[in-house]
Backbone bond lengths (Angstrom), bond angles and torsions (degrees), N, CA, C in turn:
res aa  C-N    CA-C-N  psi(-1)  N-CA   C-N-CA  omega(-1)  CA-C   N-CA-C  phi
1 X - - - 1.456 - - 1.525 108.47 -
2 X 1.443 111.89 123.31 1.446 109.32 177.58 1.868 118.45 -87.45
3 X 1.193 108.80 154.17 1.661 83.34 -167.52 1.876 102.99 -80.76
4 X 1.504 104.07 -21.00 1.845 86.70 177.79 1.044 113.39 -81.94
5 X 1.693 141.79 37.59 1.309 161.55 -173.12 1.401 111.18 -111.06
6 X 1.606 99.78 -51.66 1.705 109.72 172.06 1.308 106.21 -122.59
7 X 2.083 101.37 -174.93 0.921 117.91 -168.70 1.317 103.25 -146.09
8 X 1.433 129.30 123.19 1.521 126.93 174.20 1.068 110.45 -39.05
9 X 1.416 134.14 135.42 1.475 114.38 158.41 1.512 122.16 -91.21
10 X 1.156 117.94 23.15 1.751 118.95 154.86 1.494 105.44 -81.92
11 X 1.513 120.78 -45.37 1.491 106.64 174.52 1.291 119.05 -77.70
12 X 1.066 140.17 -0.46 1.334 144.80 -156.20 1.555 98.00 -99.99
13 X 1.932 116.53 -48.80 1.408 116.93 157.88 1.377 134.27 -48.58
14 X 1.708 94.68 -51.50 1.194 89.55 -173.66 1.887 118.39 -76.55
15 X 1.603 103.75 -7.49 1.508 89.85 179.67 1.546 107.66 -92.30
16 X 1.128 112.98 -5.53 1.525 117.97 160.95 1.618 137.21 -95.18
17 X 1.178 112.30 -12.60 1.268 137.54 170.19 1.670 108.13 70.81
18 X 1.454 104.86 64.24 1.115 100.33 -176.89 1.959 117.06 -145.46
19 X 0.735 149.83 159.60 1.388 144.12 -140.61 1.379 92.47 -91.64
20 X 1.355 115.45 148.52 1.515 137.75 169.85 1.590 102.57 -72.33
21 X 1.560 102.21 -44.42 1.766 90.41 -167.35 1.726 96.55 -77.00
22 X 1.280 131.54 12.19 1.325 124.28 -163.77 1.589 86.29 -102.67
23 X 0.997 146.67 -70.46 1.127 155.44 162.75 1.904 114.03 -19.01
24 X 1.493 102.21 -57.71 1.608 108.58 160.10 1.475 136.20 -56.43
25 X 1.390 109.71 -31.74 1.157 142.73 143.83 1.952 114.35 -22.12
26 X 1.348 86.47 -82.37 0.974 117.29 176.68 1.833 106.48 -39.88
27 X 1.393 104.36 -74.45 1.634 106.83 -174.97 1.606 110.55 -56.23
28 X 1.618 117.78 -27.04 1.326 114.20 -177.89 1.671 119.83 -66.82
29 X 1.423 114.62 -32.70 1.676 123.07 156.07 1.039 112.13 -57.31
30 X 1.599 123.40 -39.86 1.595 109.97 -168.17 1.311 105.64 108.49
31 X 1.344 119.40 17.54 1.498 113.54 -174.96 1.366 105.66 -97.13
32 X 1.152 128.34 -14.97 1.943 130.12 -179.27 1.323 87.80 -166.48
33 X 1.522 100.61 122.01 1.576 109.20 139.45 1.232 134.79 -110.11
34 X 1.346 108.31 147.90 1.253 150.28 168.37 1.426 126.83 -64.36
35 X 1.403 119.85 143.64 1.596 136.87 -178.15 1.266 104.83 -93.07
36 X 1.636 133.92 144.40 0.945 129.48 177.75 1.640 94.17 -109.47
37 X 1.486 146.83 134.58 1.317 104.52 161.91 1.623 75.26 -170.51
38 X 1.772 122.59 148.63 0.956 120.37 -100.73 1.096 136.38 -59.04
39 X 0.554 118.45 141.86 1.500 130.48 -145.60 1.641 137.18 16.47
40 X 1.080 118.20 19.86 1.119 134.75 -154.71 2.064 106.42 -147.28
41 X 1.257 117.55 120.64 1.176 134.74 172.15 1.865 116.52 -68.23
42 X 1.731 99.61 114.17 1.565 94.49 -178.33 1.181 101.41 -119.91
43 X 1.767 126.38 176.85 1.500 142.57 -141.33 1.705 87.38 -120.03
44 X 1.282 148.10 127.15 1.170 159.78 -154.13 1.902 80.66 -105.25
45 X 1.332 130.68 128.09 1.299 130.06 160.51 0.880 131.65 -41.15
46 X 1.909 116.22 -23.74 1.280 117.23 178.14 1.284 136.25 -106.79
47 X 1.796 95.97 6.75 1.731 128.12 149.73 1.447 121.09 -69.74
48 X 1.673 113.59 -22.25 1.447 91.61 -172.13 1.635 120.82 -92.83
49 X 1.243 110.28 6.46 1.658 110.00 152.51 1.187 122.01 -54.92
50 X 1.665 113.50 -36.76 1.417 123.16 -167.39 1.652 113.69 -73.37
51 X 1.697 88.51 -49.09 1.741 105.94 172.73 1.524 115.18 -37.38
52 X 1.372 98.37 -67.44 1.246 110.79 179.22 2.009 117.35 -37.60
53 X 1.259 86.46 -68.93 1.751 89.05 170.04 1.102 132.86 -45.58
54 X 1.337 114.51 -23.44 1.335 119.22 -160.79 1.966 89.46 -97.57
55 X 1.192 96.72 -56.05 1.897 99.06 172.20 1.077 116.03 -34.50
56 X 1.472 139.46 -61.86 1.472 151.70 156.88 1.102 94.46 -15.09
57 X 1.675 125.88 -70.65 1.237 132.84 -136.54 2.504 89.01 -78.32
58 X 0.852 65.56 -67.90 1.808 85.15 173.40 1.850 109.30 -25.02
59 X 1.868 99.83 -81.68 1.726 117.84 -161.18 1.432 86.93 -74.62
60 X 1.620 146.12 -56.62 1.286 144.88 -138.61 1.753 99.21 -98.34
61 X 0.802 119.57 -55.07 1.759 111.33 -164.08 1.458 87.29 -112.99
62 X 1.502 144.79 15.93 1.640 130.64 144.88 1.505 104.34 67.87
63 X 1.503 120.19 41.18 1.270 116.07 -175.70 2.083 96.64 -106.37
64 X 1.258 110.34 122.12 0.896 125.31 175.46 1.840 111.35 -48.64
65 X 1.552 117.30 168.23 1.631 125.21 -168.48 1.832 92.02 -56.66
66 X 1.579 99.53 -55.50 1.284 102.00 -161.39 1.358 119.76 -73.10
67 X 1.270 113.56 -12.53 1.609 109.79 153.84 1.335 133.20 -59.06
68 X 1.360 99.48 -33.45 1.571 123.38 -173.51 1.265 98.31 -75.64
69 X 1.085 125.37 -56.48 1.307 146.96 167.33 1.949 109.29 -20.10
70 X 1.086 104.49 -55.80 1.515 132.47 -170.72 1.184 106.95 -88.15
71 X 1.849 129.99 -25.95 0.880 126.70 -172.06 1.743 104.13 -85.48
72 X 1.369 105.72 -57.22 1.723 132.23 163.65 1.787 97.39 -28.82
73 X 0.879 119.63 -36.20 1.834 112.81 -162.37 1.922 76.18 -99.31
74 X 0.967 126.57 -98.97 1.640 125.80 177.99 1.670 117.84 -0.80
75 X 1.163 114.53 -52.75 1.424 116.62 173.72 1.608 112.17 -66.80
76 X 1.519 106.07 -40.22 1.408 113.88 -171.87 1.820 121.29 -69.24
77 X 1.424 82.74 -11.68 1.593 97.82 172.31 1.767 123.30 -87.05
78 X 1.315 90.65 -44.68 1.717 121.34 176.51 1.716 84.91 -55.55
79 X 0.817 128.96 -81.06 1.700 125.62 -150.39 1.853 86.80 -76.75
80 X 1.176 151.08 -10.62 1.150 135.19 -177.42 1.820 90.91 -98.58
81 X 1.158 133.01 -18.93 1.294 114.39 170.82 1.976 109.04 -104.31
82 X 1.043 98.11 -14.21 1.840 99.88 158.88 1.717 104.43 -56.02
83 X 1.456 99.17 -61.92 1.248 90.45 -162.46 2.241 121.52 -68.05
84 X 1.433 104.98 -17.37 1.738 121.59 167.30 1.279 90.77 -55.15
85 X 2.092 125.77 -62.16 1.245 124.80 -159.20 1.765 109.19 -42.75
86 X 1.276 96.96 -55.00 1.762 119.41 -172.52 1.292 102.55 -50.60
87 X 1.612 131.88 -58.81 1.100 137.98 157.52 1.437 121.88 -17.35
88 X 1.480 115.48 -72.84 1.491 118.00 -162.79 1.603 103.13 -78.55
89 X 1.549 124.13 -48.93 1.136 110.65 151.49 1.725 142.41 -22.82
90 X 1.357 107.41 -37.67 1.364 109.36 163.63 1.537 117.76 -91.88
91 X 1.308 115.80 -20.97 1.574 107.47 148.80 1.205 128.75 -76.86
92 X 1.415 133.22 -19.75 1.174 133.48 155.80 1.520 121.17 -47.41
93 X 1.029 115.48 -65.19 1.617 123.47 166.13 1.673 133.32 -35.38
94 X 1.532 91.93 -28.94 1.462 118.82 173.56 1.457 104.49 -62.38
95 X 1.513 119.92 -77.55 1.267 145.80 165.23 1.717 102.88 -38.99
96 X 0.913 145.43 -45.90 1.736 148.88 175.99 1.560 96.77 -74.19
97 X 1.087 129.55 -66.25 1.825 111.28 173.54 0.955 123.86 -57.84
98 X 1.380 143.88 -11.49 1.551 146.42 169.63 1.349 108.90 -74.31
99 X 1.761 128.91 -22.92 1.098 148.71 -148.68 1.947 97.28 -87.82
């Protein structure tokens, strides 16, 4: 593990002002994971876009884990049927130039 790879997540709270168990929280749904390494749990760099969003969603509009929770699966659908849309659309086009 390189350290400009991660990020402790005690500093990561405290430079954001936001709860450790909120963040733990978080990895226990499955919404960001986390490094265990020694002994101490760090923020993968390419989780803390996610963190962030999900905090917003959390400290600013007061939406509980399990909302987030619900929201995280909801979005994950939206861009998994964006991306079918994109799909058939480019087979559509196939089928319309042969025409």
């Amino acid at each position: 593990m390189q350290p400009e790879e991660v990020i402790l997540v005690e500093d990561y709270c405290l430079n954001y002002a936001i709860e450790e168990t909120f963040v733990f929280s978080l990895e226990e749904y499955g919404l960001v994971e986390l490094v265990d390494a020694d002994d101490r749990k760090w923020i993968p760099l390419h989780q803390l876009q996610v963190i962030e969003k999900f905090s917003h969603l959390y400290y600013e509009l007061d939406i509980n884990i399990d909302g987030i929770d619900a929201i995280s699966h909801l979005l994950r659908k939206v861009e998994s049927m964006q991306e079918e849309i994109r799909l058939l659309k480019s087979r559509l086009r196939v089928y319309e130039e042969r025409s």
